[in-house]
N, CA and C atoms of all chains as a GROMACS GRO file, in nm:
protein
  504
    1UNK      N    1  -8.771 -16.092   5.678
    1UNK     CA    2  -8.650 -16.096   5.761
    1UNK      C    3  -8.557 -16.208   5.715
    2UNK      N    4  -8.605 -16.296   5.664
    2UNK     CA    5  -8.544 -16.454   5.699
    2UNK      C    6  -8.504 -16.450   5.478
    3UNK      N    7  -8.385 -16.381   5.469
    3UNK     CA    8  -8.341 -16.420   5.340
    3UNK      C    9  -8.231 -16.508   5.314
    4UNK      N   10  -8.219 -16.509   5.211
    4UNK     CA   11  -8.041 -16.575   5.134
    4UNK      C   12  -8.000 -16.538   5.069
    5UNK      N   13  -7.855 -16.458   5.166
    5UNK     CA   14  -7.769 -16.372   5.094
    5UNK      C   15  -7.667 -16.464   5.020
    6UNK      N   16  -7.647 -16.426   4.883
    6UNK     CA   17  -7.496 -16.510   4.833
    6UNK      C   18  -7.379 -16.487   4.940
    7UNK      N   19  -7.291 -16.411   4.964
    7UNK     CA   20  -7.156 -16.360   5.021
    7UNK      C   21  -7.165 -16.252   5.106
    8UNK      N   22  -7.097 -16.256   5.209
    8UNK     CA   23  -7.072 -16.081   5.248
    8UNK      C   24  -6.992 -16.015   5.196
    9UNK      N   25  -7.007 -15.870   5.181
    9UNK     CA   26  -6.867 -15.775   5.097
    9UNK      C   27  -6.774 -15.837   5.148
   10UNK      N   28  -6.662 -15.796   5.067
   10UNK     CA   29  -6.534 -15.831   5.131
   10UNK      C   30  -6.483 -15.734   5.241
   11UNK      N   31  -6.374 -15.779   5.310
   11UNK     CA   32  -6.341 -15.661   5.466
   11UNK      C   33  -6.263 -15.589   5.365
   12UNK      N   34  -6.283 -15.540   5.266
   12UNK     CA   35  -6.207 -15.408   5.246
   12UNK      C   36  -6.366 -15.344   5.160
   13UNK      N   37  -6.420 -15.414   5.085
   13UNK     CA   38  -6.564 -15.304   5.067
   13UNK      C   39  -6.611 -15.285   5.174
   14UNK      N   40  -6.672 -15.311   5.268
   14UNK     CA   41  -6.692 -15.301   5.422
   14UNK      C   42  -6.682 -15.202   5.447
   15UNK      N   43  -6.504 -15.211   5.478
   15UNK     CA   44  -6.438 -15.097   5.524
   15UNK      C   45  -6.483 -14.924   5.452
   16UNK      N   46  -6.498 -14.987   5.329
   16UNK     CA   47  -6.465 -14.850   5.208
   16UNK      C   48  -6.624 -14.769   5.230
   17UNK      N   49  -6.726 -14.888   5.252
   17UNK     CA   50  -6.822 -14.830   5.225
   17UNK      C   51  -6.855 -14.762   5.375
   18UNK      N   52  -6.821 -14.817   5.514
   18UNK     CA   53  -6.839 -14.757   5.611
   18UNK      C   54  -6.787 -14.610   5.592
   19UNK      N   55  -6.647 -14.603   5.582
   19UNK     CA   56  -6.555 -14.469   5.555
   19UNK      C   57  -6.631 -14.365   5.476
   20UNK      N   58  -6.690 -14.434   5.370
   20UNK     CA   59  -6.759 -14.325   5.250
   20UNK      C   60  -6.899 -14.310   5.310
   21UNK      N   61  -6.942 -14.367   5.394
   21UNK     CA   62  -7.098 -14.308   5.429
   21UNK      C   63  -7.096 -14.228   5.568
   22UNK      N   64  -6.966 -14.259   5.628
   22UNK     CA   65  -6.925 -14.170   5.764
   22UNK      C   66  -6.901 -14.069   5.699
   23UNK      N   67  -6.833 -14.039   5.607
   23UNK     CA   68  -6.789 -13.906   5.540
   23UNK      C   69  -6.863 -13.800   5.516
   24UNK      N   70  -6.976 -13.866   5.407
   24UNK     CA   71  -7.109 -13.803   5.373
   24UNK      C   72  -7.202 -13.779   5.472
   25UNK      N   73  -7.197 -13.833   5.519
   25UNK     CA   74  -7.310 -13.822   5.669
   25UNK      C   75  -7.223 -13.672   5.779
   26UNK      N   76  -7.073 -13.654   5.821
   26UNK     CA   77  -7.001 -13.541   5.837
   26UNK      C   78  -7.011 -13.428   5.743
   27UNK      N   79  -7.017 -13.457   5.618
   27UNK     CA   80  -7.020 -13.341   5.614
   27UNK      C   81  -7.151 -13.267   5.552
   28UNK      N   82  -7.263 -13.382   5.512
   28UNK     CA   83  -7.397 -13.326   5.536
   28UNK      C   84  -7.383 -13.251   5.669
   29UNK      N   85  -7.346 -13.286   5.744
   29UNK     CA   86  -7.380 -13.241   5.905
   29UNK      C   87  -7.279 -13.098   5.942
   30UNK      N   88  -7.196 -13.068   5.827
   30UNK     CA   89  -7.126 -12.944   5.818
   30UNK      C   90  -7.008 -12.934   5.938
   31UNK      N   91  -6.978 -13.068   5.992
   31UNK     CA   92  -6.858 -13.119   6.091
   31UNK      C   93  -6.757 -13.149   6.018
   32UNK      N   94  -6.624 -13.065   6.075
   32UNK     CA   95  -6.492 -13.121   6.006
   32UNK      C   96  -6.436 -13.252   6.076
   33UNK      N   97  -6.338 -13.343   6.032
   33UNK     CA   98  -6.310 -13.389   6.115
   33UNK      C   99  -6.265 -13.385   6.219
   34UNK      N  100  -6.240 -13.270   6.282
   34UNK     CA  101  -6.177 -13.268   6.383
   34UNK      C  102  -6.274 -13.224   6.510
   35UNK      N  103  -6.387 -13.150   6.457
   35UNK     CA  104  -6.540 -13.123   6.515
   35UNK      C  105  -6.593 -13.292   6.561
   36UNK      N  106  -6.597 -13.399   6.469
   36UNK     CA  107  -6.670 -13.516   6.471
   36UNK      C  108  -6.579 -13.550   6.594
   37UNK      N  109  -6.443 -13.602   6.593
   37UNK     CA  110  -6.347 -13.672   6.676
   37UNK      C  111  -6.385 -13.615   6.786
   38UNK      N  112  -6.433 -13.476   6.823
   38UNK     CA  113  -6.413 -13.416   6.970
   38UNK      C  114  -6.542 -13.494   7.057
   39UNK      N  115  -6.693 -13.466   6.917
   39UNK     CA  116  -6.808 -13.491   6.950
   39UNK      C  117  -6.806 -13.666   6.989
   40UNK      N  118  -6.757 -13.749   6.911
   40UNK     CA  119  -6.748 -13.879   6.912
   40UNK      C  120  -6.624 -13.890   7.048
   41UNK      N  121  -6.569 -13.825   7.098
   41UNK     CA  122  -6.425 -13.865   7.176
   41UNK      C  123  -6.359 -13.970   7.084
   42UNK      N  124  -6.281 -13.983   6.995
   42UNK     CA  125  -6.220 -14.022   6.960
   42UNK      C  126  -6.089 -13.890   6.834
   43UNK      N  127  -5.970 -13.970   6.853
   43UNK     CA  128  -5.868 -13.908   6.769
   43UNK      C  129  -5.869 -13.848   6.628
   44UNK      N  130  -5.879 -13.753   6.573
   44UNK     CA  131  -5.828 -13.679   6.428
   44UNK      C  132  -5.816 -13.793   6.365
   45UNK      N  133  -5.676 -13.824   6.366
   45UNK     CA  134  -5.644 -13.942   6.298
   45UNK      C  135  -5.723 -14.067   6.261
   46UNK      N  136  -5.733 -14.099   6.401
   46UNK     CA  137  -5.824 -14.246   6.362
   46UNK      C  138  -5.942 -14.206   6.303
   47UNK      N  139  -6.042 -14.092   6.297
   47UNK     CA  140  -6.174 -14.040   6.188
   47UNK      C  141  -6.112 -14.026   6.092
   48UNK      N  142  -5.987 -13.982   6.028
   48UNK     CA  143  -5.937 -13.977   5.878
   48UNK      C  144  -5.948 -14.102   5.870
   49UNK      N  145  -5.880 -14.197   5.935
   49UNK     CA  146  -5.828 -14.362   5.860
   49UNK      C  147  -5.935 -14.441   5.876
   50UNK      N  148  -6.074 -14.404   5.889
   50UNK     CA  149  -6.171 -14.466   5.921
   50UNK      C  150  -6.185 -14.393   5.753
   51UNK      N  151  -6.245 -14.288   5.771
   51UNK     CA  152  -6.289 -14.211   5.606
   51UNK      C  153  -6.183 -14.317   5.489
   52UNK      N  154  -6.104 -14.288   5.525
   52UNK     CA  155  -6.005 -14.412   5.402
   52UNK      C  156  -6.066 -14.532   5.363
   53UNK      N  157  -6.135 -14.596   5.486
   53UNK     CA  158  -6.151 -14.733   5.485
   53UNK      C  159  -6.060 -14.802   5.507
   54UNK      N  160  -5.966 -14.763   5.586
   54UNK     CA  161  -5.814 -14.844   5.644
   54UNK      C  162  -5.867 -14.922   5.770
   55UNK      N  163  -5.994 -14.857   5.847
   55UNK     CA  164  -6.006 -14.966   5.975
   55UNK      C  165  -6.106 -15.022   5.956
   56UNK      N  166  -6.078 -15.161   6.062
   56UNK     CA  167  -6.221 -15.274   6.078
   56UNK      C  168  -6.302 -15.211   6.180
   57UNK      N  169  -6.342 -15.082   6.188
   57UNK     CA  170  -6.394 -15.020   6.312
   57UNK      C  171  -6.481 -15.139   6.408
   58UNK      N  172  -6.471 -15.080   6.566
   58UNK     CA  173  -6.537 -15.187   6.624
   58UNK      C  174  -6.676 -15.102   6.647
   59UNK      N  175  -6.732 -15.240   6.725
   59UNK     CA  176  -6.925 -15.202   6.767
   59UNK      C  177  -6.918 -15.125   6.872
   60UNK      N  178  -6.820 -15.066   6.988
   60UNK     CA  179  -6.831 -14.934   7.031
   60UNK      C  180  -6.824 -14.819   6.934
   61UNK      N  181  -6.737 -14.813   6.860
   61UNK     CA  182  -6.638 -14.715   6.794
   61UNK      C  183  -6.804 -14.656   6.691
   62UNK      N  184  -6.814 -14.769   6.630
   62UNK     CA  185  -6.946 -14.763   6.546
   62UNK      C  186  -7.044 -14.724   6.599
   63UNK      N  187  -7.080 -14.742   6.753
   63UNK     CA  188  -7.179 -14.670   6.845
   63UNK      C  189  -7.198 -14.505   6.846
   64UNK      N  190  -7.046 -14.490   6.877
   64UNK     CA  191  -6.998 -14.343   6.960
   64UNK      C  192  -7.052 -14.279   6.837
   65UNK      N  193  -6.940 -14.356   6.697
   65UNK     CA  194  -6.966 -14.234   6.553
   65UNK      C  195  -7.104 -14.168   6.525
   66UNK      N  196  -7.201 -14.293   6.508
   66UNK     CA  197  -7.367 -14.290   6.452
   66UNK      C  198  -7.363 -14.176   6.585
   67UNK      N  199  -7.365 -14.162   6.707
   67UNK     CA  200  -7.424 -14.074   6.779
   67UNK      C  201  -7.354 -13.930   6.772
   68UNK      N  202  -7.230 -13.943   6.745
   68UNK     CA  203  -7.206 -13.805   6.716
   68UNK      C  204  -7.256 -13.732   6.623
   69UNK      N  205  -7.299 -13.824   6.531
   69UNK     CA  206  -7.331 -13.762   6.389
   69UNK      C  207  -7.470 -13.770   6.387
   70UNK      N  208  -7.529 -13.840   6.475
   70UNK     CA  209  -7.695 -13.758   6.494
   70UNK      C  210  -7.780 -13.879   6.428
   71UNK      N  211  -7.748 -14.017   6.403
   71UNK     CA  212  -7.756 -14.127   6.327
   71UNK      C  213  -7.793 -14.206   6.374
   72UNK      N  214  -7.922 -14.312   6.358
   72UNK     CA  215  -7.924 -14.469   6.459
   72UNK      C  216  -7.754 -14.503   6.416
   73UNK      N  217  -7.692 -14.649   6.550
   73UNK     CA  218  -7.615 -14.738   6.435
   73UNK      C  219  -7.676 -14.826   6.339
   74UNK      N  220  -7.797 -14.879   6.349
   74UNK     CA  221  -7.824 -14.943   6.224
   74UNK      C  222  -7.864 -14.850   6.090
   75UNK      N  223  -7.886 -14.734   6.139
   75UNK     CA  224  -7.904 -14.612   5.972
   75UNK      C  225  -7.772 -14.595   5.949
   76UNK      N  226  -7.638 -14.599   5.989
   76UNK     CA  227  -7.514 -14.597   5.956
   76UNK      C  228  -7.455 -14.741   5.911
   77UNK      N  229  -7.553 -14.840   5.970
   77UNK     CA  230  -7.469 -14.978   5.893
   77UNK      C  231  -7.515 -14.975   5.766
   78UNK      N  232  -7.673 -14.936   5.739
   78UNK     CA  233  -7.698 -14.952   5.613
   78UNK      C  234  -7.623 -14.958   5.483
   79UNK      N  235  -7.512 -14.918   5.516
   79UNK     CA  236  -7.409 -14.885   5.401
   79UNK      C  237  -7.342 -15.014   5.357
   80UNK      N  238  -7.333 -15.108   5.448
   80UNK     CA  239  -7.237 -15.236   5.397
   80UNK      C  240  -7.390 -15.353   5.407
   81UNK      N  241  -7.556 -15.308   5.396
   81UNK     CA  242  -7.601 -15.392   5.347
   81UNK      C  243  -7.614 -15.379   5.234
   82UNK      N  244  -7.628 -15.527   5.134
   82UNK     CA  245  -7.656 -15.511   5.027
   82UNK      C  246  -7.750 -15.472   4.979
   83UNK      N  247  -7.704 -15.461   4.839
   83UNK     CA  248  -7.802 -15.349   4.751
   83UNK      C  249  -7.916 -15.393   4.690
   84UNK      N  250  -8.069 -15.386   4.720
   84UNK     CA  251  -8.164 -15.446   4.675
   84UNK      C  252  -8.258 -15.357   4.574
   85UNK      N  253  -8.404 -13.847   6.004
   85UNK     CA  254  -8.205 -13.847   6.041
   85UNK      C  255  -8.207 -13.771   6.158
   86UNK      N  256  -8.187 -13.673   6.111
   86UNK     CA  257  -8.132 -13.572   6.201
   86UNK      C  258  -8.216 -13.561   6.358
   87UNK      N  259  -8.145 -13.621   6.465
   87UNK     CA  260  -8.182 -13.635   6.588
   87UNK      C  261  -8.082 -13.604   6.686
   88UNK      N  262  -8.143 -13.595   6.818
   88UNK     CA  263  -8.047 -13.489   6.925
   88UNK      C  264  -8.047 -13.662   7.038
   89UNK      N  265  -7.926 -13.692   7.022
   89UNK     CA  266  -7.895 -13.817   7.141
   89UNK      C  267  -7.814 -13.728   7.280
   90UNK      N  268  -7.864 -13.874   7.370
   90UNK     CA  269  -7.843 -13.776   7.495
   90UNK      C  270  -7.669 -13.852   7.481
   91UNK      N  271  -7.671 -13.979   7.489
   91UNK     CA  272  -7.540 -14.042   7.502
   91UNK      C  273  -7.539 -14.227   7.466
   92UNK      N  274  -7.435 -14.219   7.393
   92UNK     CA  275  -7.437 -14.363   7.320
   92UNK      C  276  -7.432 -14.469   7.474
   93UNK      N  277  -7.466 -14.580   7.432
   93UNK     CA  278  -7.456 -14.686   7.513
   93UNK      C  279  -7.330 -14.682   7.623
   94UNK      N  280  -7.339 -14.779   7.723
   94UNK     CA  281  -7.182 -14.817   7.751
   94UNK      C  282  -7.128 -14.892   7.659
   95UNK      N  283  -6.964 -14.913   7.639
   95UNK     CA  284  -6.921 -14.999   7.610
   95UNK      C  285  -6.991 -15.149   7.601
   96UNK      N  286  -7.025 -15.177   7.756
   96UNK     CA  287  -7.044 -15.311   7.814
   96UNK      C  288  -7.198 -15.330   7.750
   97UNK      N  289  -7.275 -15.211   7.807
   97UNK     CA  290  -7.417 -15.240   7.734
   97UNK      C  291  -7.453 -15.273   7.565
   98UNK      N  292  -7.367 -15.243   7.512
   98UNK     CA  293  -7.331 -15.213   7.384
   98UNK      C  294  -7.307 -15.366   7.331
   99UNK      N  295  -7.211 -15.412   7.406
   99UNK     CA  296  -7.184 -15.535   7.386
   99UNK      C  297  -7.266 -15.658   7.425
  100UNK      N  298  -7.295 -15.644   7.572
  100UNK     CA  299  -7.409 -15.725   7.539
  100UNK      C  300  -7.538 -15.733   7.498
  101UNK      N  301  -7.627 -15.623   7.436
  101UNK     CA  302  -7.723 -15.599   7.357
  101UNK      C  303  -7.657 -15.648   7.216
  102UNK      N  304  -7.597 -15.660   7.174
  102UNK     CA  305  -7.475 -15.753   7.036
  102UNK      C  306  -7.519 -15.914   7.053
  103UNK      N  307  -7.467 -15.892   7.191
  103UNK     CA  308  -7.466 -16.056   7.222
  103UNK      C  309  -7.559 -16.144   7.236
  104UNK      N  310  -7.709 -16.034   7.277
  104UNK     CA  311  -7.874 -16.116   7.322
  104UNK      C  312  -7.936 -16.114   7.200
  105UNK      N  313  -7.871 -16.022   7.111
  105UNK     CA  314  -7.956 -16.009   6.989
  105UNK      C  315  -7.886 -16.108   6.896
  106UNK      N  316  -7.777 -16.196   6.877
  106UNK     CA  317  -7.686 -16.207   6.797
  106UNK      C  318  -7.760 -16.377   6.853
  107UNK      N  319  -7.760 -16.418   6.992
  107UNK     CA  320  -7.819 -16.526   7.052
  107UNK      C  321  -7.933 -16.546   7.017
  108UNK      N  322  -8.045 -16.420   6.988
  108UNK     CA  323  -8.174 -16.482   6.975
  108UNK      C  324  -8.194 -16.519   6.863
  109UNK      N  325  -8.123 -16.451   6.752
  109UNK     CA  326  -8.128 -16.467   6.617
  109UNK      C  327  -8.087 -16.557   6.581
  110UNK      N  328  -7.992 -16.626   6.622
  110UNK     CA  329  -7.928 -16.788   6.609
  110UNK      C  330  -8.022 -16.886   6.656
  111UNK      N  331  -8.060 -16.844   6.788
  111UNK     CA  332  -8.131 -16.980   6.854
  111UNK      C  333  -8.312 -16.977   6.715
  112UNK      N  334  -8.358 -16.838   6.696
  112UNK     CA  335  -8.479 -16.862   6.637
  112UNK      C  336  -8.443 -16.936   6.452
  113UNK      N  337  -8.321 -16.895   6.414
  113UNK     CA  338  -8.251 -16.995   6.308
  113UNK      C  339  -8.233 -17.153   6.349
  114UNK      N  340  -8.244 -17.183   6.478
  114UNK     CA  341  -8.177 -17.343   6.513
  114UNK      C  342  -8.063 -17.355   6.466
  115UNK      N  343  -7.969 -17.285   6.489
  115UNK     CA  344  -7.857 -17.312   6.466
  115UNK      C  345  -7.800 -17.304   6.632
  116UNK      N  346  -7.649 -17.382   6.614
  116UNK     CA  347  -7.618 -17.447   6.694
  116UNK      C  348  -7.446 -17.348   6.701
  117UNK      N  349  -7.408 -17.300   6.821
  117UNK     CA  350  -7.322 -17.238   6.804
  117UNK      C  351  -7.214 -17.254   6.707
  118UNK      N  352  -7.181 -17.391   6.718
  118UNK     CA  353  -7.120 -17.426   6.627
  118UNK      C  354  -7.124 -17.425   6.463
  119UNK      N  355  -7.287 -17.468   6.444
  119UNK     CA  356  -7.350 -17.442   6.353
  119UNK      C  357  -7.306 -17.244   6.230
  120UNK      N  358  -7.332 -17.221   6.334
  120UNK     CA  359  -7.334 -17.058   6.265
  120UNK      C  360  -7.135 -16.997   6.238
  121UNK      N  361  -7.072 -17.035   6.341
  121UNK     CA  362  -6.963 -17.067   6.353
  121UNK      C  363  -6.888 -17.120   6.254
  122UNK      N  364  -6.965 -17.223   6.188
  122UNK     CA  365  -6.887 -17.260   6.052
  122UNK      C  366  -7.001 -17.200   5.929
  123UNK      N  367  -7.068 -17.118   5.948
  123UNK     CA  368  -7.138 -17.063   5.807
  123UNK      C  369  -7.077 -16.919   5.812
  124UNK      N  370  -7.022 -16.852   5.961
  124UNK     CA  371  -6.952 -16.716   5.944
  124UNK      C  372  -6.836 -16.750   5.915
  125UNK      N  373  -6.769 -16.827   5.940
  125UNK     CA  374  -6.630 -16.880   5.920
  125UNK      C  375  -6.573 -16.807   6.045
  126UNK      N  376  -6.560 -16.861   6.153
  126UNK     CA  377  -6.536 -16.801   6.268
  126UNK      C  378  -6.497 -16.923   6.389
  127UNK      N  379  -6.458 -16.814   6.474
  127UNK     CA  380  -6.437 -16.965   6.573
  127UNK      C  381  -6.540 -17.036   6.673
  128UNK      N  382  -6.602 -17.103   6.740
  128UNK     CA  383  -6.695 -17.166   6.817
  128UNK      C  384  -6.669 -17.071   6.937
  129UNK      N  385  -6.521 -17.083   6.957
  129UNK     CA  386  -6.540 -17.022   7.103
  129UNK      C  387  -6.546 -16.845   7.112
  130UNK      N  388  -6.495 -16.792   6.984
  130UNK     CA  389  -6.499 -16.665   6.986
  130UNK      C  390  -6.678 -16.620   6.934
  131UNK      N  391  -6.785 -16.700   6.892
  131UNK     CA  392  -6.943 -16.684   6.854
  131UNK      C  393  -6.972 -16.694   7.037
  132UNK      N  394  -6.907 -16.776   7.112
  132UNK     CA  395  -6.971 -16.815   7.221
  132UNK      C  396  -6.916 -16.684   7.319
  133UNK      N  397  -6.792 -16.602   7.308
  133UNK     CA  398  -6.759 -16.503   7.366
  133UNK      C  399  -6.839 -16.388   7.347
  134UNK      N  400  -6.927 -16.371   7.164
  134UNK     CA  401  -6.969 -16.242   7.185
  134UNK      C  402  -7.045 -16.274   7.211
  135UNK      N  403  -7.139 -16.407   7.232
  135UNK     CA  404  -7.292 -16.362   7.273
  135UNK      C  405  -7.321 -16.349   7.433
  136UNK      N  406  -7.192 -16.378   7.467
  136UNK     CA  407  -7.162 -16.315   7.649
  136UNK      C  408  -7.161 -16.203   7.655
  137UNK      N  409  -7.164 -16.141   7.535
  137UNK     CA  410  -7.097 -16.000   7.612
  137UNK      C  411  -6.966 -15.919   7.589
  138UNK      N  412  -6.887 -16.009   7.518
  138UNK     CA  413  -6.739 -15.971   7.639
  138UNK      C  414  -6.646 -15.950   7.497
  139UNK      N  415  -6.739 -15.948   7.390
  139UNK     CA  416  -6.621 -15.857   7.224
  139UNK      C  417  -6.668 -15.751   7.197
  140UNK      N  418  -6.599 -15.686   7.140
  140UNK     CA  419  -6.603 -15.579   7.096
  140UNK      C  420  -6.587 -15.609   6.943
  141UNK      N  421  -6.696 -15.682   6.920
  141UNK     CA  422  -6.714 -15.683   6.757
  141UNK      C  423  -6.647 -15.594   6.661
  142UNK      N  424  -6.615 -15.656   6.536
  142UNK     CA  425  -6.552 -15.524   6.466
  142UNK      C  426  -6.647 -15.522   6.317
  143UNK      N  427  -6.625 -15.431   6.233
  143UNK     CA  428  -6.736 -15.419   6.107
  143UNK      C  429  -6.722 -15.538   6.062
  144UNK      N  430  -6.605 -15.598   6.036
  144UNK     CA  431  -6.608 -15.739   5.910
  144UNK      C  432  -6.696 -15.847   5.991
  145UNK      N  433  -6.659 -15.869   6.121
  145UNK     CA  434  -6.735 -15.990   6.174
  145UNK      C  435  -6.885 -15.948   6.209
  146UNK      N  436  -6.904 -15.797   6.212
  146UNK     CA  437  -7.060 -15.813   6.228
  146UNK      C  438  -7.142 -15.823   6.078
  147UNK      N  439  -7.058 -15.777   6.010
  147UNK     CA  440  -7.138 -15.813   5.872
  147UNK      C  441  -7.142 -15.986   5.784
  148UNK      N  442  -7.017 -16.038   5.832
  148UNK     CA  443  -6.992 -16.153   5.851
  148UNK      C  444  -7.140 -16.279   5.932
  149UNK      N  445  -7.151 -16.223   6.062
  149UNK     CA  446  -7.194 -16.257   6.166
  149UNK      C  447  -7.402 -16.233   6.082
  150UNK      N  448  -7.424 -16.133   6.029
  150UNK     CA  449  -7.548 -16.092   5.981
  150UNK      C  450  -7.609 -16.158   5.863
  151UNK      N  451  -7.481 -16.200   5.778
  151UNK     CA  452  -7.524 -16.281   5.683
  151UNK      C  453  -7.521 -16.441   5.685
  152UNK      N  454  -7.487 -16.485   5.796
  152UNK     CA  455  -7.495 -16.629   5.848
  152UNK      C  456  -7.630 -16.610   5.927
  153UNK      N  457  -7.632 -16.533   5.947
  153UNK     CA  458  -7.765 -16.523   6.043
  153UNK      C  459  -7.890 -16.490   5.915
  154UNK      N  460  -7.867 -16.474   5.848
  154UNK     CA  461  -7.967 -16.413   5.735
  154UNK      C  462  -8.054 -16.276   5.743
  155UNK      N  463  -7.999 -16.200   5.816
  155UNK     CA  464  -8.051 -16.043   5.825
  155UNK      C  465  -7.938 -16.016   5.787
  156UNK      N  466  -8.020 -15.833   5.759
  156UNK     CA  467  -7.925 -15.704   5.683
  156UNK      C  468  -7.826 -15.693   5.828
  157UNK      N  469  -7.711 -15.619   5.816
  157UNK     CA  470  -7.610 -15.579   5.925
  157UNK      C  471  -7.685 -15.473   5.954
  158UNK      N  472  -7.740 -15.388   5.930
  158UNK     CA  473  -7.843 -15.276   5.958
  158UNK      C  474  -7.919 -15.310   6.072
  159UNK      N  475  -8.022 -15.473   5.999
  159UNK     CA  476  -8.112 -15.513   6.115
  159UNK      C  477  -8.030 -15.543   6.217
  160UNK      N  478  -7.901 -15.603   6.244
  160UNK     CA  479  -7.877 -15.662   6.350
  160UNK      C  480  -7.831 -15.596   6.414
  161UNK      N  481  -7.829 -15.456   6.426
  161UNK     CA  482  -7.728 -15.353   6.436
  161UNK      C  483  -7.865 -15.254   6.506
  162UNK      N  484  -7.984 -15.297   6.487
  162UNK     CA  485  -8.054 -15.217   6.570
  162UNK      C  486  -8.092 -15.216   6.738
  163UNK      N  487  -8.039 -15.323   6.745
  163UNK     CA  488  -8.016 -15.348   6.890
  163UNK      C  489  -7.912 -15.290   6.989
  164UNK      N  490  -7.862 -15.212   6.901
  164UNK     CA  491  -7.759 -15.099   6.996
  164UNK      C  492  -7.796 -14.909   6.996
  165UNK      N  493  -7.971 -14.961   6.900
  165UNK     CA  494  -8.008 -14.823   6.870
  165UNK      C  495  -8.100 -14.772   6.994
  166UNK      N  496  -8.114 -14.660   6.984
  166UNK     CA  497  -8.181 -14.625   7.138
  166UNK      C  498  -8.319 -14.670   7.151
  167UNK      N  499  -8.375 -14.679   7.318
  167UNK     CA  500  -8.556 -14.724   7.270
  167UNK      C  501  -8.619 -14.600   7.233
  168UNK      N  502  -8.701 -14.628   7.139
  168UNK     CA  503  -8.767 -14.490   7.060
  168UNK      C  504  -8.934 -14.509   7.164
   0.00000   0.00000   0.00000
């Protein structure tokens, strides 16, 4: 448990890598975006600009997604830990 | 993966399960609010707001927040996952 990480990604790999593993994880799951937004209650839009990696999504937002998509949130953070 | 959730957290529960887990992990580090505060690069009083409860964390500061703490954002992120 108890390591030493050099750095955290930067808030735009973060971002990129949340967006790109929400993506893959939708459409393994054969949900368009507009299927995910209804299931998650949240907007069309804001699930595209999340897929971009344009938002700092928050720890609700990150809650709702992982559950729409059938996901712990920590099997969906996995994406912005580093790579061992 | 693939699992059937009944319904994500509250908001509020959400947040403070963030905040007890984000507290215990600091206090079993000995770090000192302040302490962790200047290894996330963050503010004293905004470390002391989420472990109340009362942010709505966003991706950069919890990954931020995980690597001052020395866990994956994954691990710290399992505390908003359901009890199995």
């Amino acid at each position: 448990m108890h390591r030493t990480f050099a750095k955290p990604p930067s808030k735009e790999k973060a971002q990129v890598a949340f967006g790109a593993a929400m993506r893959a994880l939708r459409e393994a799951r054969q949900f368009t975006q507009e299927g995910l937004a209804e299931r998650a209650e949240l907007h069309t839009t804001y699930i595209s600009s999340v897929e971009r990696g344009e938002r700092n999504v928050s720890l609700n937002n990150i809650t709702r997604i992982a559950y729409a998509l059938e996901v712990l949130p920590s099997e969906l953070m996995r994406c912005v830990d580093p790579v061992r």
